[in-house]
N, C-alpha and C positions, 0 to 999 in steps of 0.2 A: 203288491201283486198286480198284474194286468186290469182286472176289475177296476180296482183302488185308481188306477191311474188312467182308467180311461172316466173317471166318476170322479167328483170331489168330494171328499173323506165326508164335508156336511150332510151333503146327501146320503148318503151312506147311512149318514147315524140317524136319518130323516124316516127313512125304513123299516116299518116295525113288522117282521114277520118272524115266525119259527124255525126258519133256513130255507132253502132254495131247491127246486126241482130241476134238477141241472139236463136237458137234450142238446145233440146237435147233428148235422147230415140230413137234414128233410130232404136236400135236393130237389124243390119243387119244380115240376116242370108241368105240360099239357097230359103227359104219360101217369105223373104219381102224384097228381091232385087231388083225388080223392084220399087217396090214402095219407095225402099230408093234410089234407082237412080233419081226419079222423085222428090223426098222432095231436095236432096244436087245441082239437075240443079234450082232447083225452089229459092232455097235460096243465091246460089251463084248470079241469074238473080237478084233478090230485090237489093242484096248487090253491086254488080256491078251499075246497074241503079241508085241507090243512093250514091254511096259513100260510104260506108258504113265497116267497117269489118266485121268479121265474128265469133263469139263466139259461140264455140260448148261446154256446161255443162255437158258430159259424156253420159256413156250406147253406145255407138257408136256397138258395138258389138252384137248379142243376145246371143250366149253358150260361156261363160267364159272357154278358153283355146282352141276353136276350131276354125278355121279360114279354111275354103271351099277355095282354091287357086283360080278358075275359079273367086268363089264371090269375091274374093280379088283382083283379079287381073284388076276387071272391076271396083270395085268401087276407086282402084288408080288410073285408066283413067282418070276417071271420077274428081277425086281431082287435077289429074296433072294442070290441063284443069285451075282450078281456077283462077284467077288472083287479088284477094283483099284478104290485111292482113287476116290469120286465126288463131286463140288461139285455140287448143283442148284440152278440161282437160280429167282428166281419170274418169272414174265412175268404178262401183264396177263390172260389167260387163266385162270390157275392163280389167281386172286383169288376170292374169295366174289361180292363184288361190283364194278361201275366204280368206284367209288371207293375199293379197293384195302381196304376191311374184311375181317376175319377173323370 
């Protein structure tokens, strides 16, 4: 599966938790910061109180190639803070550009 092969299967088995709290579509931008700070404390609490990892399925960004530093800089606070495994995949958002360049 996608997971599997973006991970190596060691790691995987390196992971001890009770299953995974699976989000995706934050769309973080200067407009839905707060509300995407209140969705990543909201789902880290689930995942922490249960055991749990944490699987993010892309879009994490809302403007492909623009990243607001101030927004940036809080919503890494904010990730530092975490403390259960996290997987984040890239969605088509999270790209530089449409044709998925870096």
């Amino acid at each position: 599966d996608i997971v599997t092969s973006a991970i190596s299967s060691s790691s995987l088995d390196d992971i001890k938790t009770k299953g995974w709290v699976v989000f995706s579509d934050v769309h973080v931008s200067r407009k839905t910061k707060d509300i995407a700070l209140e969705t990543l404390k909201f789902v880290h609490a689930i995942a922490a109180n249960e055991n749990r990892g944490i699987l993010f399925l892309g879009d994490f960004w809302h403007h492909r190639g623009a990243l607001p530093v101030e927004t940036l800089n809080e919503i890494i606070r904010e990730l530092a803070k975490w403390t259960q495994p996290t997987i984040m995949l890239v969605g088509n958002h999270d790209q530089v550009n449409v044709n998925g360049s870096v």
